[in-house]
Each structure stands twice: as C-alpha cells, then as structure tokens.
C-alpha positions as a Markdown table, in Angstrom:
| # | Residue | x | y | z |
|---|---|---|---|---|
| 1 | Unk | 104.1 | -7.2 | 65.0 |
| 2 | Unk | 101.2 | -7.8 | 67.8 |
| 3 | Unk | 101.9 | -7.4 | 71.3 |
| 4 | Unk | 98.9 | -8.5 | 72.6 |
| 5 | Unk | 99.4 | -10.2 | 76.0 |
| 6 | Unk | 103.5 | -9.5 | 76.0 |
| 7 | Unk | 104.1 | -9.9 | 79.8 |
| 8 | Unk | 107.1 | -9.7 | 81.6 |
| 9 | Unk | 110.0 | -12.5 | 82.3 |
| 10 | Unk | 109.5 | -14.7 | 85.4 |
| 11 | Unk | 110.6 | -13.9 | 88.7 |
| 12 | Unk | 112.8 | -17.6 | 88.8 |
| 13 | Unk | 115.2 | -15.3 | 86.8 |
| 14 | Unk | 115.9 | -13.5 | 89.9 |
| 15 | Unk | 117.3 | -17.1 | 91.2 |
| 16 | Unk | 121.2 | -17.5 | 91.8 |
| 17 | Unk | 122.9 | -19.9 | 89.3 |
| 18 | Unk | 125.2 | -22.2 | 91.2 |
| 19 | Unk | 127.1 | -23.7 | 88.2 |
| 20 | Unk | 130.9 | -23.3 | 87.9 |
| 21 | Unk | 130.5 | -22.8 | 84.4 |
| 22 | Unk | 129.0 | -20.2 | 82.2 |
| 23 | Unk | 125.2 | -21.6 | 80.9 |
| 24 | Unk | 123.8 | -19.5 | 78.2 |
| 25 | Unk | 120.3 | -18.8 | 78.6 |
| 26 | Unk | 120.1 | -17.2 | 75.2 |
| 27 | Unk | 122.5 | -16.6 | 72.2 |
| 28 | Unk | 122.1 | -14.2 | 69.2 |
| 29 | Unk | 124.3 | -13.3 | 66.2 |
| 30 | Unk | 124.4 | -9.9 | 64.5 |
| 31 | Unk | 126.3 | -9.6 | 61.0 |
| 32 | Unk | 127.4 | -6.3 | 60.0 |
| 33 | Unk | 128.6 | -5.8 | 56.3 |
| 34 | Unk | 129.9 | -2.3 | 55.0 |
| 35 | Unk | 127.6 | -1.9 | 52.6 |
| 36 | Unk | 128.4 | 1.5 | 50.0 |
| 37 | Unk | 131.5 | 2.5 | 51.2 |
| 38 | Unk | 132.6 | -1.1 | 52.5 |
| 39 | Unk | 133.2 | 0.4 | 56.0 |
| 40 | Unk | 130.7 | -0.6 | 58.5 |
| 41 | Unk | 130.6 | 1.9 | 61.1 |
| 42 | Unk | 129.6 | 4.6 | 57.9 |
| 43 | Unk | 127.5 | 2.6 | 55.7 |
| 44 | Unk | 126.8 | -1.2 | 57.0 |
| 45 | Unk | 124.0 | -3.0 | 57.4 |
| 46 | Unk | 123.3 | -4.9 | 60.8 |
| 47 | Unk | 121.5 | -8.5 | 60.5 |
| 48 | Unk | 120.3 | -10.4 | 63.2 |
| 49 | Unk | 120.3 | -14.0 | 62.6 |
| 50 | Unk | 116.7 | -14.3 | 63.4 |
| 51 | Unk | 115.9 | -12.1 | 60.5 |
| 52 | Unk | 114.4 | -8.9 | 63.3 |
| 53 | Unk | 117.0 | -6.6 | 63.6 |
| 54 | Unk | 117.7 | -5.0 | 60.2 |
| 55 | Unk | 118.8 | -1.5 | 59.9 |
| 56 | Unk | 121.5 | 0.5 | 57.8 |
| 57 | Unk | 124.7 | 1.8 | 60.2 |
| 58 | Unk | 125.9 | 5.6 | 59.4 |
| 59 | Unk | 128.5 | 7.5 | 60.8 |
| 60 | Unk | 126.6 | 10.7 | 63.2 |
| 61 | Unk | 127.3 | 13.8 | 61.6 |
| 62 | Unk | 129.8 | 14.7 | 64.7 |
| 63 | Unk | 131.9 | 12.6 | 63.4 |
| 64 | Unk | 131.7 | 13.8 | 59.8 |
| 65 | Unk | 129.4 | 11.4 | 58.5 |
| 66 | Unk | 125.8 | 11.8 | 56.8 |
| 67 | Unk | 124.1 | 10.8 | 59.6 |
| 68 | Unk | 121.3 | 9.2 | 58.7 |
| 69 | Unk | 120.5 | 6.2 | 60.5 |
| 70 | Unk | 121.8 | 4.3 | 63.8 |
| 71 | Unk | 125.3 | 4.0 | 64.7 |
| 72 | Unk | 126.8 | 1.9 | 67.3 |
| 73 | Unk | 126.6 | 3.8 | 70.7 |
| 74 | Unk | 123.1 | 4.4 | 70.0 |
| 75 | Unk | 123.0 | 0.3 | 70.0 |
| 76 | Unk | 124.7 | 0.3 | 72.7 |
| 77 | Unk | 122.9 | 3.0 | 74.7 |
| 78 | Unk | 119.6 | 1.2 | 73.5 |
| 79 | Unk | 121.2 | -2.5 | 74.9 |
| 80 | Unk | 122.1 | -0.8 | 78.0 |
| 81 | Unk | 119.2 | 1.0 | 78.7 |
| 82 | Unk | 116.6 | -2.0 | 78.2 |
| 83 | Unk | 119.0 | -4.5 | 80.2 |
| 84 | Unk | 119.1 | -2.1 | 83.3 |
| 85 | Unk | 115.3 | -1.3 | 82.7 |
| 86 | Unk | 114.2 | -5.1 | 82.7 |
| 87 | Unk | 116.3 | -6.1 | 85.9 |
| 88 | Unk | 115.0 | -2.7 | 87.7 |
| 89 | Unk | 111.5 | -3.8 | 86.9 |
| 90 | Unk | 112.4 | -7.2 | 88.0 |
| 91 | Unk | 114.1 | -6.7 | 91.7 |
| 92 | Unk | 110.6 | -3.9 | 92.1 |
| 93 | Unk | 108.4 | -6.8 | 90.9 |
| 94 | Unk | 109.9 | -9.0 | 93.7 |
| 95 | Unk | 109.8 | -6.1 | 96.5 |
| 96 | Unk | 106.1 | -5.4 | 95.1 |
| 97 | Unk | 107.4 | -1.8 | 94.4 |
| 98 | Unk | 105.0 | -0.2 | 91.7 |
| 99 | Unk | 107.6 | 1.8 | 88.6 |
| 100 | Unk | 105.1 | 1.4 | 86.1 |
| 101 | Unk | 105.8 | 4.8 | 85.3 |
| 102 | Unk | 110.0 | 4.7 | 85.5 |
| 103 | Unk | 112.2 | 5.2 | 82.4 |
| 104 | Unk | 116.1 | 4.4 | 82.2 |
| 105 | Unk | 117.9 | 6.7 | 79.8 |
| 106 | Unk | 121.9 | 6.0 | 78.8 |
| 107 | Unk | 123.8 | 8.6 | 77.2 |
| 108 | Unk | 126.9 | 6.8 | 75.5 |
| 109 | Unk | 129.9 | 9.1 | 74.5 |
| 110 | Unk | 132.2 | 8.0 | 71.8 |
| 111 | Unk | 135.5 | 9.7 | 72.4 |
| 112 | Unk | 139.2 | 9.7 | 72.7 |
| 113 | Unk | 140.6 | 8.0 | 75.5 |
| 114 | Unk | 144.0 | 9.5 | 77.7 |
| 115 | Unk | 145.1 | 6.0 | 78.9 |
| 116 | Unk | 146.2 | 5.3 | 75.5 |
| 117 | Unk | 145.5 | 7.9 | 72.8 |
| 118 | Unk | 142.9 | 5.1 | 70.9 |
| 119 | Unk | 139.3 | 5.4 | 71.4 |
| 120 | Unk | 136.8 | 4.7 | 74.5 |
| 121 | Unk | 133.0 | 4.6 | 75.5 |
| 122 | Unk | 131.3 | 6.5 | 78.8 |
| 123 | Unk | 128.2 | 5.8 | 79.9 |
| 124 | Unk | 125.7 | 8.0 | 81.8 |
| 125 | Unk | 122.8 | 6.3 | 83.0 |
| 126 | Unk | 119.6 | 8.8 | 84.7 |
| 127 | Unk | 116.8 | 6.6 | 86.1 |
| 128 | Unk | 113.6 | 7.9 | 86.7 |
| 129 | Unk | 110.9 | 6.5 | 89.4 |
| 130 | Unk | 108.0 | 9.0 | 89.9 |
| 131 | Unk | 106.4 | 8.1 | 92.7 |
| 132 | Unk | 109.2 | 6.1 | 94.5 |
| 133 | Unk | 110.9 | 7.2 | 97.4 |
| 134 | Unk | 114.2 | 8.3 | 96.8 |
| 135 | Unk | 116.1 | 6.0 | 99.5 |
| 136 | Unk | 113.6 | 3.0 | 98.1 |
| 137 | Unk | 114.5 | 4.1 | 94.8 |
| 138 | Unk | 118.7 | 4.1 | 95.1 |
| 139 | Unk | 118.4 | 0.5 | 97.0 |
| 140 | Unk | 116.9 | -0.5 | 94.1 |
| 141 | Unk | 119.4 | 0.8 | 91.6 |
| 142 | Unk | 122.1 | -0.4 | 93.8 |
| 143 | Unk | 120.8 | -4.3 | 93.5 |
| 144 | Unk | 120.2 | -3.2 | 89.8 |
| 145 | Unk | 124.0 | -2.4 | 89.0 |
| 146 | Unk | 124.9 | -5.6 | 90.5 |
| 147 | Unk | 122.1 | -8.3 | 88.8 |
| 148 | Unk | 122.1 | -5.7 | 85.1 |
| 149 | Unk | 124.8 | -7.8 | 82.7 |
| 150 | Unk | 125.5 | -4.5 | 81.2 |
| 151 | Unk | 126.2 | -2.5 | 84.0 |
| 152 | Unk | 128.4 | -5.6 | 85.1 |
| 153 | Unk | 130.6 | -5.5 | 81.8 |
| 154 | Unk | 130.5 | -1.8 | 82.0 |
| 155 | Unk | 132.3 | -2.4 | 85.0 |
| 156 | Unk | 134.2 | -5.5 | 84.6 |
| 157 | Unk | 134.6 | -6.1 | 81.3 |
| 158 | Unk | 133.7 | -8.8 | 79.0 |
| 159 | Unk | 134.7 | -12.1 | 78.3 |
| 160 | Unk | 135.9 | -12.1 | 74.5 |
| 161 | Unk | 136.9 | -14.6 | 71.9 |
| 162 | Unk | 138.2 | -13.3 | 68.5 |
| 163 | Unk | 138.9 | -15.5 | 65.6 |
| 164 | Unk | 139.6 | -14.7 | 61.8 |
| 165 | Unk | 138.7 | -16.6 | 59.0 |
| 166 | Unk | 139.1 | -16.7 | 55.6 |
C-alpha cells in the first residue's frame, strides 16, 4: 500500500453540524466469525467489509489464552487512540500549533466491574506534545475530549441497535 501524498482531513470538519438528526459521514462493517474454537474473542477472524482489515482474534495469555494475535481492547485502544490523535491534530492545525512530533497512547483494561459483578473497560489516555506548552497543550486536550467521538462515547455512551437473525 503507497502513501505517497496521504494528507490530512480538511479543516471544514472542524464545522458544527446543525442537523436535528444524526448524518453519517461514513459507515463500515466488521464481521467476526469464531473461527477454531467457534468463539470469537479466542479464535475469530475480523473482516471488514471493504476487504482491509483482516486479522485472526486470540484471547491474551492473561486471560488464559494463547495469545497470539490482537484481541479486542487492543482494537479498541488502537480506535481510540487514532480518533483522539486526528481531532488533536485537527483543533492544532486550526490554532496553527505545530505537534508534528505528539503521540496519543490508550491503555484499555479489560476487567471485572463492582457495579454489577459482569465485566467493564477503563481507559487511560497519555498525550504527548514535545515542544508545546503545557497550558497550550491541556487547552487543546480539553477541546479534544469534547470534538474526539471516542472520548464522547467513552463518556456518554453509545447509541446501539441489536437485532438477531436467523
């Protein structure tokens, strides 16, 4: 895959949407199947319906699997991490601040969770800016957390529709 002349989104995303509804700007679909043991957090495969995500799921070794290949929170961490990344890079583009040089890095814990005894995610986000000021540099995380859709669902949750076929 060439990435000759990759540049980044325009600033017109930056612009307030003033709908009443939601408009998707972009839609993708990821199958997972189980794969050898027919379970797809330890053995699946995850497709993308544009044919360029394609990588086998296995369970970490912390959580007695083979380990291996990606799991979920690493996904997730990976998701995360680019969304807040690109919308940082954005709101400095705008401000003509220079983070050429920043990096975002999420640490996703799978764990158990008190409020009901099932399961839960945490997220710990570090953002580096060499060479920003550090006031400059937590205004701009600030407007980050509030225009990053991650961060948002992290916070508010997510709008979800599940339906079963047969």
């Amino acid at each position: 895959m060439t990435t000759k002349g990759l540049k980044p989104p325009p600033l017109t995303l930056l612009d307030r949407y003033r709908g009443s509804d939601f408009s998707a700007l972009y839609t993708t679909t990821v199958t997972v199947s189980g794969g050898e043991a027919g379970h797809g957090r330890a053995s699946g495969v995850a497709r993308s319906d544009d044919g360029n995500l394609h990588l086998d799921l296995r369970l970490p070794a912390a959580l007695g699997g083979p380990g291996g290949g990606t799991n979920p929170e690493q996904l997730f961490a990976a998701g995360f991490a680019a969304c807040f990344h690109g919308a940082l890079s954005l709101l400095a583009q705008r401000e003509q601040i220079d983070i050429a040089a920043a990096t975002v890095a999420v640490k996703v814990s799978f764990g158990r969770d008190p409020a009901d005894g099932g399961y839960a995610l945490t997220a710990d986000i570090h953002i580096r800016m060499p060479g920003v000021d550090k006031p400059l540099a937590e205004e701009l995380v600030r407007h980050t957390e509030r225009l990053c859709p991650y961060a948002k669902i992290a916070r508010e949750g997510m709008h979800t529709v599940i339906t079963v076929s047969v």
